[in-house]
C-alpha positions as CSV (number, residue, x, y, z in Angstrom):
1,X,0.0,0.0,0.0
2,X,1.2,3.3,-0.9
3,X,0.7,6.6,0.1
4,X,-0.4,7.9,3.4
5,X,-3.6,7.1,6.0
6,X,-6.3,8.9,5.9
7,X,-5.6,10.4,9.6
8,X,-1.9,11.7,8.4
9,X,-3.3,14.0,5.9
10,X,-4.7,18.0,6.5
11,X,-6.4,19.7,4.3
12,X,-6.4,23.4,5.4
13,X,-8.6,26.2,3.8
14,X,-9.6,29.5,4.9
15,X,-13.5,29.5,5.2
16,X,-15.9,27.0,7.4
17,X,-17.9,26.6,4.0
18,X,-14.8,25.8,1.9
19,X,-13.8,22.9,4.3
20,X,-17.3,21.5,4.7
21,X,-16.9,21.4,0.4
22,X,-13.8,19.8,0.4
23,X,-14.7,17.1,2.9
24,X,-17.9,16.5,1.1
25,X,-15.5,16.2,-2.1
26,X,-12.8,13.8,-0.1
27,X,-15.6,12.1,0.9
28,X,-16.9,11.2,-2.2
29,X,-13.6,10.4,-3.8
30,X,-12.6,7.7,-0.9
31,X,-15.9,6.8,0.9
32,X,-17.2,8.1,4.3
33,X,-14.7,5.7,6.4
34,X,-11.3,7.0,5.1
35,X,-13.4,10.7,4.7
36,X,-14.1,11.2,8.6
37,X,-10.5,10.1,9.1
38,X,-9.1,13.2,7.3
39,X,-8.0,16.6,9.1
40,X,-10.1,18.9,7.1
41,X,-9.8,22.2,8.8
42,X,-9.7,25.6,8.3
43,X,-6.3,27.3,9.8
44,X,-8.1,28.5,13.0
45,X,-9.7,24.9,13.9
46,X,-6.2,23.6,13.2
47,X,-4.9,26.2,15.4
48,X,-8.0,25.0,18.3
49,X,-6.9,21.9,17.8
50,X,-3.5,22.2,18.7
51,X,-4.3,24.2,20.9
52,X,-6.5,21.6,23.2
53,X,-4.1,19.1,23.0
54,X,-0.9,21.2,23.6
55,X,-1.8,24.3,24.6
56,X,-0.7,23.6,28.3
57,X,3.1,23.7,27.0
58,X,2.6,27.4,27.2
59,X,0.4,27.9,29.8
60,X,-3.4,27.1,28.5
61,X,-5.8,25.0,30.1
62,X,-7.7,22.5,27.5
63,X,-10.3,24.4,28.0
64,X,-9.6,27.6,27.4
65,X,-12.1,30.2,26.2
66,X,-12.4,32.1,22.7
67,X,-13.3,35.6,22.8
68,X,-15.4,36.7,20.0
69,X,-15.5,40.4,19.1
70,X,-17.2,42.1,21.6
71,X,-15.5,40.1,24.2
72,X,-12.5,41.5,22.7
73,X,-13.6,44.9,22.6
74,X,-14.6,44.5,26.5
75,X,-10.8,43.4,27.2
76,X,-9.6,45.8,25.1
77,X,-11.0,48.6,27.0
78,X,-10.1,47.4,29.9
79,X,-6.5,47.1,29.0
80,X,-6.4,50.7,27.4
81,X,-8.5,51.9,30.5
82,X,-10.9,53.5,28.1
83,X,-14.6,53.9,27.7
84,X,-14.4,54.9,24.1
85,X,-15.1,52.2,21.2
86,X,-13.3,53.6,18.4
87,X,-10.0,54.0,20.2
88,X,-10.5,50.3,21.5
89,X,-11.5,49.4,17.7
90,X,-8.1,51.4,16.4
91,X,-6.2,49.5,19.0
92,X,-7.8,46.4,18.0
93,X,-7.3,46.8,14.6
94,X,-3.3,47.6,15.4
95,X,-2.9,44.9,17.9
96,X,-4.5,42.1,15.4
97,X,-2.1,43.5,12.4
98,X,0.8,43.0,14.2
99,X,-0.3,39.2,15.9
100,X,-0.9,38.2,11.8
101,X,2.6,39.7,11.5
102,X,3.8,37.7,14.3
103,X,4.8,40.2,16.4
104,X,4.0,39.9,21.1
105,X,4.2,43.2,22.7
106,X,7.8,43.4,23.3
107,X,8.4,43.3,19.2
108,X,5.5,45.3,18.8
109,X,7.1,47.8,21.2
110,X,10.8,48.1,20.3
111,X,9.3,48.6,16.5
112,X,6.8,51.3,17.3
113,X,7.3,54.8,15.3
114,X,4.7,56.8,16.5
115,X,3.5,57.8,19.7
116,X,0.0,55.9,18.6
117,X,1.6,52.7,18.1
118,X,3.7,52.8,21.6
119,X,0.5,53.3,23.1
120,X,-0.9,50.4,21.3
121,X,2.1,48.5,22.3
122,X,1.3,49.3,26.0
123,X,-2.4,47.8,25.6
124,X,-1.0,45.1,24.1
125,X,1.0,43.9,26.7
126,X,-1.9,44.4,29.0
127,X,-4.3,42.7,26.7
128,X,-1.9,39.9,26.4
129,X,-2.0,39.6,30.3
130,X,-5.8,39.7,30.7
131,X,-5.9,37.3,28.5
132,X,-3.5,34.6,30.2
133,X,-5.5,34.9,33.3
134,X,-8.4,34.7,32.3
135,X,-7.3,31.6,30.2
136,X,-8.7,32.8,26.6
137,X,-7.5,33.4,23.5
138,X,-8.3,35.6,20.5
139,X,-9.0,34.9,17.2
140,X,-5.6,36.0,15.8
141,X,-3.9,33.6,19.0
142,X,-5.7,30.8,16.8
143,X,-2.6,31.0,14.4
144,X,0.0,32.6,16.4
145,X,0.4,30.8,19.3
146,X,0.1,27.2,18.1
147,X,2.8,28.8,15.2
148,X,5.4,29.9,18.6
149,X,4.4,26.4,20.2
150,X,5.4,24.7,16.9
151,X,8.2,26.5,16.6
152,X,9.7,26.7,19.8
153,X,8.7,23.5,21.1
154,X,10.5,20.4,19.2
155,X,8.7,17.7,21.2
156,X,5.4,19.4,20.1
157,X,6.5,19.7,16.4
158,X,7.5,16.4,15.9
159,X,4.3,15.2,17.1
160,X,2.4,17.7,14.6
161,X,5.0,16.6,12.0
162,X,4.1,13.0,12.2
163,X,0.6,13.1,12.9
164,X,0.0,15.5,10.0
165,X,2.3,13.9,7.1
166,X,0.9,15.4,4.4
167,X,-0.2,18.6,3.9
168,X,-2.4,20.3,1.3
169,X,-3.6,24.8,1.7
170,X,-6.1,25.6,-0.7
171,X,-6.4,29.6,-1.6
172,X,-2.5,29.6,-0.8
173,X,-2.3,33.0,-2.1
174,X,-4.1,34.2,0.4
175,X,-1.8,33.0,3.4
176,X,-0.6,36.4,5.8
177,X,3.1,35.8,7.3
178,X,2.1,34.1,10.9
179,X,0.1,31.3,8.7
180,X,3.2,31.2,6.2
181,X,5.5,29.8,9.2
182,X,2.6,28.2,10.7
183,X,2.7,26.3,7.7
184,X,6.7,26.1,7.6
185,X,6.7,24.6,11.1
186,X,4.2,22.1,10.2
187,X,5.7,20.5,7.2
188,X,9.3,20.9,8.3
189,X,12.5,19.5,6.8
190,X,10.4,17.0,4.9
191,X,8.2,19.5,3.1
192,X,5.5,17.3,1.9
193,X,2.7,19.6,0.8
194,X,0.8,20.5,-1.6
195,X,-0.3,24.2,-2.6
196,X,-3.5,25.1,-4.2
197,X,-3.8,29.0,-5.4
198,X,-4.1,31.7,-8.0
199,X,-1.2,33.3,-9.2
């Protein structure tokens, strides 16, 4: 027998609606047994996933909670100490541009230019505190922390690397920089992947 089980291969995409297609698709092509054996996901339930399984490597209970956006906005003003949406919203905004670009606080800090971005650096830090005790995660934490996990944690990588022995992204083109090395730190050395995107 050739090839790889059903279990070893992820199938990442960006949308709830494009996974639910593609395992419908799988499905089809392989029958329902193999089908409900593949990791269909999009890159945030891959990032849950890891998450609950490893997630207490770097301090996360298994079941941790996922703010949506007005949860966000709620800790956000806390951390800012301000009663005003659209400054919570601009920090928001800031904060989640750099986490996509993978950047904590500190970076965020030491690359700040303006006076609005140090300040946005300072919530930062204290959103990224409210948020480790109060055991939650954003949306953007999805990718970036099981990315730092993988990355910096070889024990965990390896087990992500052999559980998930072949790859395949669909919409490649439109991977940010944090999914990029998600990616990179997935696949490792042995690179076995497949890309799916418009050039």
């Amino acid at each position: 027998q050739a090839g790889y089980a059903a279990k070893n291969i992820g199938a990442i995409t960006f949308t709830n609606k494009a996974a639910q297609e593609m395992r419908e698709r799988a499905t089809h092509l392989i029958g329902a047994r193999a089908g409900k054996d593949l990791v269909i996901s999009t890159f945030h339930s891959l990032g849950v996933r890891i998450l609950r399984e490893d997630g207490i490597r770097i301090g996360l209970k298994e079941q941790f909670s996922i703010l949506d956006s007005d949860d966000v906005m709620g800790v956000m003003r806390d951390a800012g100490g301000a009663s005003d949406n659209k400054l919570a919203r601009s920090w928001q905004w800031t904060i989640s541009l750099w986490k996509n670009q993978g950047l904590n606080s500190a970076q965020a800090a030491a690359e700040a230019d303006t006076e609005d971005d140090r300040v946005a650096a300072t919530v930062m830090a204290r959103y990224e505190e409210r948020l480790a005790a109060y055991q939650a995660v954003d949306f953007d934490d999805l990718i970036g922390l099981p990315q730092r996990l993988l990355q910096h944690n070889e024990a965990v990588r390896a087990k992500w690397q052999h559980t998930l022995r072949y790859v395949l992204v669909d919409e490649y083109q439109d991977t940010n920089s944090i999914q990029y090395e998600l990616l990179k730190s997935l696949v490792g050395e042995a690179a076995m992947f497949t890309a799916v995107g418009d050039d």
